[in-house]
PASEBA-1860 file (N, C-alpha, C; in nm, 3 decimals):
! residues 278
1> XXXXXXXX> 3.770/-0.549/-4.486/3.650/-0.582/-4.407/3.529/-0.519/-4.473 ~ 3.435/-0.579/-4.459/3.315/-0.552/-4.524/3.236/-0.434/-4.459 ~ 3.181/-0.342/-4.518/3.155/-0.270/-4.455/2.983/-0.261/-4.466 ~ 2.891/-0.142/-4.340/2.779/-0.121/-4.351/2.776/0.005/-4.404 ~ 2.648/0.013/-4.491/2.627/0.188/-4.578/2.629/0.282/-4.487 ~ 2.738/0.338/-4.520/2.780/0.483/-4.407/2.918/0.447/-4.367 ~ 2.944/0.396/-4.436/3.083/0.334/-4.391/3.153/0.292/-4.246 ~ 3.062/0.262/-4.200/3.122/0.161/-4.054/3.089/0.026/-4.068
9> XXXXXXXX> 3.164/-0.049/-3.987/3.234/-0.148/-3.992/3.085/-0.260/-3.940 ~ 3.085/-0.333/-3.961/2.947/-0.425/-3.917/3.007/-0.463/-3.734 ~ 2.861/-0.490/-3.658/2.826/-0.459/-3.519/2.938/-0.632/-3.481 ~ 3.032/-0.595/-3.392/3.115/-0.720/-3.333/3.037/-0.816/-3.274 ~ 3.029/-0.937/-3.303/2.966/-1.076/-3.287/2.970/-1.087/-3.138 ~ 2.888/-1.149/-3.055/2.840/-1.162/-2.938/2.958/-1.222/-2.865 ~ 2.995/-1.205/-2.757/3.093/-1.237/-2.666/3.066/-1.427/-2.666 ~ 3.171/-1.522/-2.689/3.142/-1.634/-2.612/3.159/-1.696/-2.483
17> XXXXXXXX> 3.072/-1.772/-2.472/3.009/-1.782/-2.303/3.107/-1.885/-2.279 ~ 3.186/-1.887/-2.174/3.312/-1.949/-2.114/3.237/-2.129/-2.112 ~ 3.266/-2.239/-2.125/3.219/-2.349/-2.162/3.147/-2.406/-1.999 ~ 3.181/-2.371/-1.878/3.131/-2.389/-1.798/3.032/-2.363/-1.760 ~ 2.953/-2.248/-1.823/2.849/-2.150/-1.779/2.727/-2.175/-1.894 ~ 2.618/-2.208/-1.841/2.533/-2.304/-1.916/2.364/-2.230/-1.821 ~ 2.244/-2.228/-1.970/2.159/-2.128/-1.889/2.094/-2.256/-1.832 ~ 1.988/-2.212/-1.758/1.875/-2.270/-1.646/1.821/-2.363/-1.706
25> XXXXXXXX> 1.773/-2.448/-1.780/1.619/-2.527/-1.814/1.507/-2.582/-1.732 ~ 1.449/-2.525/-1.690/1.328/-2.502/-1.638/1.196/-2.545/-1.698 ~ 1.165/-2.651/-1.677/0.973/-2.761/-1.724/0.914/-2.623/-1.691 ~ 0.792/-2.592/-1.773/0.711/-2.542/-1.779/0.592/-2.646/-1.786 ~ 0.459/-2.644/-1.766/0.379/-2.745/-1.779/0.332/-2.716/-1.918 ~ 0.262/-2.850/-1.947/0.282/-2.881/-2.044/0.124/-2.872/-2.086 ~ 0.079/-2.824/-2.216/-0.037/-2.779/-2.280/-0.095/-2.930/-2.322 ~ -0.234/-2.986/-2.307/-0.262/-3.139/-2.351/-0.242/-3.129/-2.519
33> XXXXXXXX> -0.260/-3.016/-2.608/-0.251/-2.997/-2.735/-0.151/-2.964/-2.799 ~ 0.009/-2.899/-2.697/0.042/-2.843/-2.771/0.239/-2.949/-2.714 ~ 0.326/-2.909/-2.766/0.456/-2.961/-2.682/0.516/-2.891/-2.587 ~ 0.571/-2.976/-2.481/0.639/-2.872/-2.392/0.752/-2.824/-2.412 ~ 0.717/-2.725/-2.415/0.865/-2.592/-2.420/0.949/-2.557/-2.348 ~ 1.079/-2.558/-2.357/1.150/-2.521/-2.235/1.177/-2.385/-2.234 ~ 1.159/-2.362/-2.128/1.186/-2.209/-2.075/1.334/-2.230/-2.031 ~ 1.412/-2.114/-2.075/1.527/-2.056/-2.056/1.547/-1.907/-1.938
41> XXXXXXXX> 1.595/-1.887/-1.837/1.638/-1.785/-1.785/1.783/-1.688/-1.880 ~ 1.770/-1.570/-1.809/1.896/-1.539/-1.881/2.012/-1.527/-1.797 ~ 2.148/-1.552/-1.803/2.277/-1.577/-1.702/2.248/-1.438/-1.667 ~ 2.351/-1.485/-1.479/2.313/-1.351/-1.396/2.472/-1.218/-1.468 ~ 2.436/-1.109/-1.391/2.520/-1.010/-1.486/2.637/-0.993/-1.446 ~ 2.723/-1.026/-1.512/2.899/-1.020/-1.440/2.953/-0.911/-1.381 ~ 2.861/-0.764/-1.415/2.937/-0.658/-1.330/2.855/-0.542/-1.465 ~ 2.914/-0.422/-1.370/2.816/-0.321/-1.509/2.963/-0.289/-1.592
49> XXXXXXXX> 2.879/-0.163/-1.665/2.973/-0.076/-1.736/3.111/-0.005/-1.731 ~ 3.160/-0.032/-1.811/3.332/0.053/-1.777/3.363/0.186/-1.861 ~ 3.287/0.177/-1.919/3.360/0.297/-2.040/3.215/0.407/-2.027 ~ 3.281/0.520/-2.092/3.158/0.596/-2.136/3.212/0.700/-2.032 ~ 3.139/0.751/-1.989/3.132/0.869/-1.926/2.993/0.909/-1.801 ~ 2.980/0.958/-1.697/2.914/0.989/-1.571/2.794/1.081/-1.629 ~ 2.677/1.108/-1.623/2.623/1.213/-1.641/2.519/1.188/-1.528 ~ 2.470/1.320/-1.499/2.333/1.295/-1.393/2.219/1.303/-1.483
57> XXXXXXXX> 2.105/1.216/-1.413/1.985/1.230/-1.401/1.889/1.267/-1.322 ~ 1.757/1.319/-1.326/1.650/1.339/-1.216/1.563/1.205/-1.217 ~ 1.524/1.174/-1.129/1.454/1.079/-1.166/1.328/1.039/-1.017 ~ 1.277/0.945/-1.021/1.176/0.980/-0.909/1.211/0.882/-0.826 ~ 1.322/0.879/-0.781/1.332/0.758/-0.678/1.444/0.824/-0.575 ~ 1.456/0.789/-0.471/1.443/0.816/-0.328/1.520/0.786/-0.241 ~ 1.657/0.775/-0.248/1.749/0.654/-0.140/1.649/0.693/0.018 ~ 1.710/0.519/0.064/1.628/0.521/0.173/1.736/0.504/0.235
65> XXXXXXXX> 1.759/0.526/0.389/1.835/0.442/0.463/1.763/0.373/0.567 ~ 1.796/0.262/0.669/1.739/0.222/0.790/1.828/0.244/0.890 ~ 1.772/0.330/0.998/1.812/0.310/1.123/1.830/0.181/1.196 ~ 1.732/0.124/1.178/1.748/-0.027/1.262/1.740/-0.136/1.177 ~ 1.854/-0.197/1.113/1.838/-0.287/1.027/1.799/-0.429/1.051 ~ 1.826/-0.428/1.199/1.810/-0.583/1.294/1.658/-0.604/1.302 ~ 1.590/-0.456/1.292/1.432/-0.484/1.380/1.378/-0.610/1.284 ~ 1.256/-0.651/1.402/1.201/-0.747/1.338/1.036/-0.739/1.313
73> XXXXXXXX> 0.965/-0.702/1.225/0.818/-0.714/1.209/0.758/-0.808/1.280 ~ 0.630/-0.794/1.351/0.552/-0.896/1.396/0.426/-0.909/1.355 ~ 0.435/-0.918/1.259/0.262/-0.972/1.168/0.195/-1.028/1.249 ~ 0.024/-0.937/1.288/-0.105/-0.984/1.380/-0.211/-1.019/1.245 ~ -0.318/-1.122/1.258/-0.444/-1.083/1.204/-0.550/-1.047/1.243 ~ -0.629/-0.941/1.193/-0.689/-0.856/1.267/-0.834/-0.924/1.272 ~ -0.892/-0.958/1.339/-1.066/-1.024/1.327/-1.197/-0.895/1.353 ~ -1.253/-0.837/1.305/-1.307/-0.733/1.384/-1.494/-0.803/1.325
81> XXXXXXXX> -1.568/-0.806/1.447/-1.743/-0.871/1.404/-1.804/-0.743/1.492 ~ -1.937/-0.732/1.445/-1.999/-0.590/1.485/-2.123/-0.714/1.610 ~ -2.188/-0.649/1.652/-2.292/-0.684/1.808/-2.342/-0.802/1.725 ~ -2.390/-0.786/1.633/-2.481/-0.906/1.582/-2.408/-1.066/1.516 ~ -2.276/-1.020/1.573/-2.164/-1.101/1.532/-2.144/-1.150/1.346 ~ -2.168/-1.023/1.269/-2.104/-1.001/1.130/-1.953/-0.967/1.127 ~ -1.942/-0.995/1.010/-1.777/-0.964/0.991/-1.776/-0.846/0.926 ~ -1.666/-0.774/0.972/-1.690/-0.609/0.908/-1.589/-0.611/0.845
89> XXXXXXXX> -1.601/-0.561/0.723/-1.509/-0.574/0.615/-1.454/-0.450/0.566 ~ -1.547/-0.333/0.638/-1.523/-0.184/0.575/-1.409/-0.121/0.582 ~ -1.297/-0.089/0.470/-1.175/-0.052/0.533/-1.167/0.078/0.638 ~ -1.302/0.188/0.557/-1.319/0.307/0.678/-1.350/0.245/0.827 ~ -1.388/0.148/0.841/-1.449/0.151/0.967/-1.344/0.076/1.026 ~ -1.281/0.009/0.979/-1.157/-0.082/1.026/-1.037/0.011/1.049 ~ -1.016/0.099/0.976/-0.924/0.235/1.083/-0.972/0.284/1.168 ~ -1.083/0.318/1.167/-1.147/0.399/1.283/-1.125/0.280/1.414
97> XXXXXXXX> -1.193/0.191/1.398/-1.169/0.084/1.507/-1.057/0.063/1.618 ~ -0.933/0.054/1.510/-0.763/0.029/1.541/-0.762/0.144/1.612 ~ -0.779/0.285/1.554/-0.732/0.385/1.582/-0.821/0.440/1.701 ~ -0.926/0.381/1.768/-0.994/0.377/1.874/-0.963/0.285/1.956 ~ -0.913/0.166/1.930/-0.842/0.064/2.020/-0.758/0.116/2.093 ~ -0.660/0.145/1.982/-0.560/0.198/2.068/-0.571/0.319/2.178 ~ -0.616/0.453/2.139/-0.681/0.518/2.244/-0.725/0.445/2.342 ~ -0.816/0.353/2.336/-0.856/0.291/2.461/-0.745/0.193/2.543
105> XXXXXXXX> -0.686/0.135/2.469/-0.605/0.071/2.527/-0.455/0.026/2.490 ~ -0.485/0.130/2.495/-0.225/0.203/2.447/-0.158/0.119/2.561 ~ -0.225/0.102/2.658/-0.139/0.059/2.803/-0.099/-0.051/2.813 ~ -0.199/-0.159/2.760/-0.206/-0.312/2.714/-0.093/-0.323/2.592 ~ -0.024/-0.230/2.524/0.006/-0.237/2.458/0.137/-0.256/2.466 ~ 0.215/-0.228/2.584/0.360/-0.162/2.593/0.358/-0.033/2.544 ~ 0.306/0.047/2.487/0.317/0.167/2.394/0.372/0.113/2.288 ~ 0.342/-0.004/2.242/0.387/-0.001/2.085/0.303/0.071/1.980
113> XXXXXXXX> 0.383/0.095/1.852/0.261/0.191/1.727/0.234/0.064/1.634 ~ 0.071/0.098/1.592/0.072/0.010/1.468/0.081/0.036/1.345 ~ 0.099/-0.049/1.259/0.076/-0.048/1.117/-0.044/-0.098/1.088 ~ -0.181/-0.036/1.029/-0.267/-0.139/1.024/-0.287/-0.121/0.843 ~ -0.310/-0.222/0.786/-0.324/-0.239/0.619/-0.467/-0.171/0.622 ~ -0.569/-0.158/0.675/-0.723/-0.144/0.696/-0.823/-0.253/0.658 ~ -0.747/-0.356/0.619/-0.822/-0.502/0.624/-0.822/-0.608/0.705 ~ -0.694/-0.680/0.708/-0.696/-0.797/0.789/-0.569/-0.807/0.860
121> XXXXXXXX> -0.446/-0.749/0.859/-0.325/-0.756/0.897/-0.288/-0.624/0.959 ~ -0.197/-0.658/1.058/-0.195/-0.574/1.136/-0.008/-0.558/1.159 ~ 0.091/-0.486/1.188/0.228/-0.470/1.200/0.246/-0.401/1.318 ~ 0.375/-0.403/1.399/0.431/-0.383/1.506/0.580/-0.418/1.498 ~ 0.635/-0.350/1.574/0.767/-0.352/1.552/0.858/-0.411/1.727 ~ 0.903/-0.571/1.691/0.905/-0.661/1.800/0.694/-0.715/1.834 ~ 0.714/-0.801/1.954/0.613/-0.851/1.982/0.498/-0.772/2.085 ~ 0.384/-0.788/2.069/0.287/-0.717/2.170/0.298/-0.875/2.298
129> XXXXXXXX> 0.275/-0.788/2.374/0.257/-0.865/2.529/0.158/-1.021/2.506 ~ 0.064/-1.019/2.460/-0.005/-1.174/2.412/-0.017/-1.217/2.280 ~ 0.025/-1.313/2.198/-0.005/-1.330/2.118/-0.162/-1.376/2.075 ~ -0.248/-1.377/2.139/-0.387/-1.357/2.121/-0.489/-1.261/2.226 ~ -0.550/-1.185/2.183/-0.614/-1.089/2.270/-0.755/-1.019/2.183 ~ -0.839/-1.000/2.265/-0.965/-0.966/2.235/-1.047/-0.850/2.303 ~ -1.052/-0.756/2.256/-1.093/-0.637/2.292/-1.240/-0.592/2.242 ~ -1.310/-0.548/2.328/-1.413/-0.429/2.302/-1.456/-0.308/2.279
137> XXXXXXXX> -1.497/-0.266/2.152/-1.450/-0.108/2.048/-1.627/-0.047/2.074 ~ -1.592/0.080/2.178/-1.744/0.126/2.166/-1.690/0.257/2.025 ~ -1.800/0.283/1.936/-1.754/0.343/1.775/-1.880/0.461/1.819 ~ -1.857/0.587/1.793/-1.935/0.634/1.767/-1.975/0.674/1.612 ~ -2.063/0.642/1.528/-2.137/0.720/1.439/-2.226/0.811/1.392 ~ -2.206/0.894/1.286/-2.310/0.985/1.271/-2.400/0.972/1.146 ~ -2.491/0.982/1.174/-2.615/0.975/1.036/-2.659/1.090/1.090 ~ -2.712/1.118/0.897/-2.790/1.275/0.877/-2.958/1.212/0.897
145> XXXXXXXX> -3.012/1.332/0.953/-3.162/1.275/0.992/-3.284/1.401/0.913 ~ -3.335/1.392/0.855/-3.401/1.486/0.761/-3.560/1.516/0.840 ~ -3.546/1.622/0.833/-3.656/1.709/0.850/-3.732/1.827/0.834 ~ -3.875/1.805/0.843/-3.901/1.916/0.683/-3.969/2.053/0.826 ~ -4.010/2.186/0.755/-3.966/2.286/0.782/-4.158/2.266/0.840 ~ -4.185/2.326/0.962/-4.352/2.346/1.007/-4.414/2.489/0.950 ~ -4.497/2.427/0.914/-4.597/2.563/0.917/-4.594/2.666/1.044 ~ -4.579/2.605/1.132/-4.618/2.687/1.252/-4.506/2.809/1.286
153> XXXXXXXX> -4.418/2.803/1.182/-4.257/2.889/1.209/-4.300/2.992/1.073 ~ -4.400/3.019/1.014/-4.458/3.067/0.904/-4.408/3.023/0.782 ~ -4.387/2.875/0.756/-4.383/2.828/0.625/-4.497/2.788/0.592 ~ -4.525/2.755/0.463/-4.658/2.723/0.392/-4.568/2.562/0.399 ~ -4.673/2.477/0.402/-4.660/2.319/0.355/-4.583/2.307/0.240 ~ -4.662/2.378/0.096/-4.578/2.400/-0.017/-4.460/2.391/-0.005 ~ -4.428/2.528/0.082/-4.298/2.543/0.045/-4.198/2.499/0.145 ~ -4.208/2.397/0.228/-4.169/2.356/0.356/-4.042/2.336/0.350
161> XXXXXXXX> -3.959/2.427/0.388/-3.801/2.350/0.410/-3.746/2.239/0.438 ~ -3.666/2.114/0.367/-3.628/2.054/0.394/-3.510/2.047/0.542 ~ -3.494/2.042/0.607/-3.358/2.029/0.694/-3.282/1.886/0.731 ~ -3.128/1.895/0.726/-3.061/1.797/0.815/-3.036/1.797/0.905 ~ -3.051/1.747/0.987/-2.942/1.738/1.160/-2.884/1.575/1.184 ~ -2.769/1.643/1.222/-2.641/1.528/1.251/-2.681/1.465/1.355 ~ -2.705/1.340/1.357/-2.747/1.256/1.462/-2.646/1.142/1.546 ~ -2.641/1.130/1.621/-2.511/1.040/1.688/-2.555/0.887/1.743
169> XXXXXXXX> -2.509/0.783/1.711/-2.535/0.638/1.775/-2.421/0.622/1.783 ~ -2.399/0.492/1.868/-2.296/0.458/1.953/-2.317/0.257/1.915 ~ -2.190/0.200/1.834/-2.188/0.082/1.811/-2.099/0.017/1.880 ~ -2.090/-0.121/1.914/-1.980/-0.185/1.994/-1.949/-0.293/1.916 ~ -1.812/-0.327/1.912/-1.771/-0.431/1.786/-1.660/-0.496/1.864 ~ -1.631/-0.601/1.830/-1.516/-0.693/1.876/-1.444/-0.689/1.832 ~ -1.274/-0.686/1.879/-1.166/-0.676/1.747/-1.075/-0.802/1.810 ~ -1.077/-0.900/1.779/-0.926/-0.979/1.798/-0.791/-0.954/1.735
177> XXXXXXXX> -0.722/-0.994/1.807/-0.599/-0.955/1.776/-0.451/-1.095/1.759 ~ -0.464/-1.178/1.675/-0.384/-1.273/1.691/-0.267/-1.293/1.597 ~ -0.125/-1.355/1.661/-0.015/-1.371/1.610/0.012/-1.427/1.491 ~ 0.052/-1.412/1.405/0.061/-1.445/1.254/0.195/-1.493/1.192 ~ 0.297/-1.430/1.201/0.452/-1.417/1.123/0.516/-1.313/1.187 ~ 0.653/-1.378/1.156/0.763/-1.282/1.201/0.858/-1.281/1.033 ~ 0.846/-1.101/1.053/0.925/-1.049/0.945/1.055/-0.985/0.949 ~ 1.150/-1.047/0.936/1.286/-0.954/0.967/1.322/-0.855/0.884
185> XXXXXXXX> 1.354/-0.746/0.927/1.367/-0.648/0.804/1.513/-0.637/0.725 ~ 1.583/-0.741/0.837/1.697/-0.762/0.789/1.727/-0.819/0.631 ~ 1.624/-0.882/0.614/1.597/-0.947/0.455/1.636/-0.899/0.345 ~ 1.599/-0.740/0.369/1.645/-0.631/0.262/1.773/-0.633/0.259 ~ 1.837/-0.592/0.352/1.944/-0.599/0.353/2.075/-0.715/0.267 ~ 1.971/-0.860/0.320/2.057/-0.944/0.251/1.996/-0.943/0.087 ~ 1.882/-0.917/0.033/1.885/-0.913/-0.093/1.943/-0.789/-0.156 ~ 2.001/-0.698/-0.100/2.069/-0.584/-0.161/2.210/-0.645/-0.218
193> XXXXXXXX> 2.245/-0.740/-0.091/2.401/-0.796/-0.127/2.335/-0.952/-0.246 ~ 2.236/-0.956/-0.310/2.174/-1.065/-0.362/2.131/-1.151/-0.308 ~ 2.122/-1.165/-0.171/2.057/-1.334/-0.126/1.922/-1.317/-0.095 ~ 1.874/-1.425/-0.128/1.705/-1.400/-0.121/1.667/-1.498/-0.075 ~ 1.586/-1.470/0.070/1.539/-1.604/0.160/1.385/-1.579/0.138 ~ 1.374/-1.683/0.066/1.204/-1.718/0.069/1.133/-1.585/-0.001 ~ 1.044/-1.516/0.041/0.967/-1.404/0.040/0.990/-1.285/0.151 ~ 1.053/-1.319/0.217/1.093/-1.237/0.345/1.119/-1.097/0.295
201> XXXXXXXX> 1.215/-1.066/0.165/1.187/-0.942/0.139/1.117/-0.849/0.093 ~ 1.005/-0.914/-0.005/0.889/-0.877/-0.033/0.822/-0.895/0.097 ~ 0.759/-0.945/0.149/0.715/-0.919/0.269/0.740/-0.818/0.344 ~ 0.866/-0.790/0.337/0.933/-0.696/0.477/0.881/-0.507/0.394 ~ 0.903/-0.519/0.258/0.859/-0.392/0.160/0.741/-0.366/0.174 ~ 0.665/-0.526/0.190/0.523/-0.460/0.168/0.486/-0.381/0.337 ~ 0.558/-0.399/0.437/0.528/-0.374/0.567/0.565/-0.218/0.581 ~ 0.706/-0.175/0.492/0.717/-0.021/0.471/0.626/0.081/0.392
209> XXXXXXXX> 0.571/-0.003/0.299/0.461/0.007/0.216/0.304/0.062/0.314 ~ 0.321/-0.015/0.400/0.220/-0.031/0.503/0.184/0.110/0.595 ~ 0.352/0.112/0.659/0.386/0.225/0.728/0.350/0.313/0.661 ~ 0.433/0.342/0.507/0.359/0.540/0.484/0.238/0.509/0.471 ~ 0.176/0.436/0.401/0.036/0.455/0.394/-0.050/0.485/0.509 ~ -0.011/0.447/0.617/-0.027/0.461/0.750/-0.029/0.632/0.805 ~ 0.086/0.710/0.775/0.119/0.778/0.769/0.026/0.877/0.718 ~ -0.006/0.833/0.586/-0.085/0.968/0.485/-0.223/0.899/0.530
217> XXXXXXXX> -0.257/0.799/0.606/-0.397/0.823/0.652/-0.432/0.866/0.805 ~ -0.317/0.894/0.856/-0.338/0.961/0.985/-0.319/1.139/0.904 ~ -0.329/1.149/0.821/-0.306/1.300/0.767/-0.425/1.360/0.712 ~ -0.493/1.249/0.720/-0.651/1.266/0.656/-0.650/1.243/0.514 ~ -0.561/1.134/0.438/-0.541/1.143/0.288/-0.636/1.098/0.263 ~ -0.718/1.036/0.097/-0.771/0.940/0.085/-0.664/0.823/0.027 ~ -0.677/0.715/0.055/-0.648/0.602/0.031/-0.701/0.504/-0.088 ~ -0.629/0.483/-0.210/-0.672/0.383/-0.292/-0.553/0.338/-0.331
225> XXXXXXXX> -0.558/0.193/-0.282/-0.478/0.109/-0.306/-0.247/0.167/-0.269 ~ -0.213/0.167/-0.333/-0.053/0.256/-0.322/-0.106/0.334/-0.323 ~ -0.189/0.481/-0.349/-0.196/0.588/-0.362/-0.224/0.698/-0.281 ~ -0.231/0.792/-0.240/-0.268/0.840/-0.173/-0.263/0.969/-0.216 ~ -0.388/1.052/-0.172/-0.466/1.177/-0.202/-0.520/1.268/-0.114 ~ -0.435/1.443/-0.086/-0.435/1.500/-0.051/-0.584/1.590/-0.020 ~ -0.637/1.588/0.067/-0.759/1.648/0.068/-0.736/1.805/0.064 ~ -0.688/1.872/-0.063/-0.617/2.012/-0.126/-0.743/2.043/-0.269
233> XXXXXXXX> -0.827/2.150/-0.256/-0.902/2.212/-0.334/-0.785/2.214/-0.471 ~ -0.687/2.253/-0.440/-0.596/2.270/-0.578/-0.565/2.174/-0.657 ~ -0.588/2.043/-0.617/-0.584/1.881/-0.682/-0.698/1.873/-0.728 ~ -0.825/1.934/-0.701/-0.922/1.848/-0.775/-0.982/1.946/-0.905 ~ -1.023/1.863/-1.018/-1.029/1.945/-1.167/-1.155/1.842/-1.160 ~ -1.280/1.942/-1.182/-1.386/1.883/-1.295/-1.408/1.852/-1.395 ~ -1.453/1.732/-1.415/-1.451/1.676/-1.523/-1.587/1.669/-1.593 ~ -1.645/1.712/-1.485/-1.838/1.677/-1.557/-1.915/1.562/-1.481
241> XXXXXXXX> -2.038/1.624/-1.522/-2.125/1.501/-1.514/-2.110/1.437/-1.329 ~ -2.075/1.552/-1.260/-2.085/1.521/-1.114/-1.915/1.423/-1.044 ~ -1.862/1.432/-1.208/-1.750/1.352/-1.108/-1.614/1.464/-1.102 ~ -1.560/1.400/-1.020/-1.387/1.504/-0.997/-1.280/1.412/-0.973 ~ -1.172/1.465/-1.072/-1.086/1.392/-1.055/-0.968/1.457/-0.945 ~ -0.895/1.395/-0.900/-0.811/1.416/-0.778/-0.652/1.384/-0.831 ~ -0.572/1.449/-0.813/-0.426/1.455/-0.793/-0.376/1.384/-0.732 ~ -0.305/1.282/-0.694/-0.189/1.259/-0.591/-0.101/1.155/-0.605
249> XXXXXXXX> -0.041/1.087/-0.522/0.104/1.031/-0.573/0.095/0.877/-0.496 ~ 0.162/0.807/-0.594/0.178/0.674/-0.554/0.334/0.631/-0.526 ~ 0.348/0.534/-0.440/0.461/0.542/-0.348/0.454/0.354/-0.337 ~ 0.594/0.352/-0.377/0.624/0.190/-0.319/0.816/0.220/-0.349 ~ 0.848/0.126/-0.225/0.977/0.109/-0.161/1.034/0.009/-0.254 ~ 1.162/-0.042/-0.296/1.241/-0.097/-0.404/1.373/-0.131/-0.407 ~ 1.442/-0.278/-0.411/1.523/-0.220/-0.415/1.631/-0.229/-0.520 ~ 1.763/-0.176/-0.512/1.805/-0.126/-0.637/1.937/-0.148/-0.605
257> XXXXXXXX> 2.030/-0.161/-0.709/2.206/-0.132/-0.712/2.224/-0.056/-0.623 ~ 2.164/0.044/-0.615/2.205/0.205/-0.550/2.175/0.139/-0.370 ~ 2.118/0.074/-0.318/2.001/0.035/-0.205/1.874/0.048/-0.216 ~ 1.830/0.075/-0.104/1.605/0.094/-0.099/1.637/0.206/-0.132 ~ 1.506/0.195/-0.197/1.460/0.359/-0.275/1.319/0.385/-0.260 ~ 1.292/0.444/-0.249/1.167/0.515/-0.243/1.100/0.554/-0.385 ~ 1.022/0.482/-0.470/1.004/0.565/-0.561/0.858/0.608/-0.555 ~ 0.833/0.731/-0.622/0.732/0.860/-0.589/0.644/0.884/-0.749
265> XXXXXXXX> 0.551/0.862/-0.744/0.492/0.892/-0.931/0.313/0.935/-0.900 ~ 0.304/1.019/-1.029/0.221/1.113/-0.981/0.080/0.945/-1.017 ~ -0.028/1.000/-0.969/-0.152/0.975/-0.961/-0.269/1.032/-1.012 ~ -0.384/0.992/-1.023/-0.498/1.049/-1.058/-0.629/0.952/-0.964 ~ -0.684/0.959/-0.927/-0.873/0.894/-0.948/-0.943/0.991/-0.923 ~ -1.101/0.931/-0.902/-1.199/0.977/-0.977/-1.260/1.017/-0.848 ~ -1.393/1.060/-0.777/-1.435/1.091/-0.650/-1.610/1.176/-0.728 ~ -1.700/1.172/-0.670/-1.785/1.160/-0.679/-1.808/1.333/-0.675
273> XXXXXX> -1.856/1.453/-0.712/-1.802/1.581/-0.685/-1.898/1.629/-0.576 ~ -1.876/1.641/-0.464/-1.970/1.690/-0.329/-2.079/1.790/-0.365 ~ -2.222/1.676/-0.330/-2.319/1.836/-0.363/-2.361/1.805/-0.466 ~ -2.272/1.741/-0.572/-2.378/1.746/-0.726/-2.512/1.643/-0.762 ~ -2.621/1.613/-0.801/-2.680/1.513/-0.791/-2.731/1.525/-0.967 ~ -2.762/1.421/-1.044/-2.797/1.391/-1.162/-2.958/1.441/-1.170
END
């Protein structure tokens, strides 16, 4: 047998594919200039590894389990317009809202908890009592109100102290609340054993997705996008020039051979550094 330099034996020729088992061909559309190509998938995997040996790893992922594998998501969309009937789009102000709704009116609710994304969708676990409902959000806000220092307290004009004082108004905004989709979370479940209905399981991830985030913003995190950021002096490093960068960890649910996993990976953004001005 012929051999490779170093004296081993050349790499054994690719397994052949049993004559029944034939890949996907799949149309791709077709370029006006160029020919159409067929796209190929690759065959699904007959089973893992047999040989070798066990070793551990660390790694950043998370087994999950579910308590209630039956529950079922009930996707709302959230409408929220301020007095002058605008659409408010602000994700800060769109938690504050939810999270004042509810205070006001937990009772209407059954005591269910929400999930709110801070945009347009809203989660619950089973159905709320109407599938359409419309509520009234009195918001309080605060603006800084500037004012400069009198002579009459023995300052000179010159040198007149600037001052702030925290000022309080009171806004009222509309929030509707209407029925959207039902998400079974059971979904996961069946794509763990491989079956995959529709989008249902992506859907159902992005709703756990939903929840921690939920979670680390009732904690006072900041929020960008998966991420979330600990309001901890020990996370933030200057970088200059008035900006600071921030520490923290990004988080999305997955799932895997093993089941759902949790996986956990560090983060960074940027934040404006309090106090500094150009």
């Amino acid at each position: 047998m012929e051999t490779i330099s170093g004296g081993s034996p050349p790499p054994s020729p690719p397994p052949i594919l049993p004559a029944n088992v034939k890949p996907e061909l799949v149309e791709v559309p077709r370029h006006p200039e160029r020919p159409a190509i067929p796209k190929y998938y690759m065959i699904s995997r007959r089973g893992v590894g047999t040989s070798g040996r066990h070793i551990s790893l660390l790694t950043n992922h998370f087994k999950v389990s579910v308590n209630v594998p039956d529950a079922v998501f009930y996707q709302y969309s959230v409408s929220i317009t301020s007095e002058d009937n605008r659409a408010v789009e602000s994700k800060g102000i769109g938690r504050k809202l939810i999270d004042r709704l509810y205070q006001t009116y937990s009772s209407e609710f059954s005591g269910k908890r929400f999930a709110y994304d801070g945009e347009k969708s809203l989660y619950t676990v089973g159905p709320l009592p109407q599938n359409k409902s419309e509520f009234t959000v009195l918001l309080e806000e605060s603006f800084s109100k500037h004012e400069s220092g009198s002579p009459d307290g023995g300052e000179s004009p010159s040198t007149a102290i600037k001052r702030s004082k925290r000022s309080y108004r009171s806004k009222t905004y509309k929030v509707e609340i209407s029925y959207a989709a039902k998400i079974p979370l059971k979904s996961i479940a069946l794509a763990l054993k491989g079956i995959e209905i529709d989008n249902s399981t992506q859907d159902a991830l992005r709703v756990l997705d939903i929840i921690l985030r939920q979670h680390a913003a009732n904690r006072g995190c900041l929020l960008v996008r998966q991420s979330f950021f600990h309001d901890d002096s020990r996370n933030f490093n200057d970088v200059g020039g008035g900006v600071t960068g921030v520490k923290g960890f990004h988080s999305s649910f997955r799932t895997t051979q093993g089941g759902l996993s949790l996986n956990m990976d560090v983060s960074t953004t940027m934040i404006l550094t309090p106090g500094a001005s150009n």
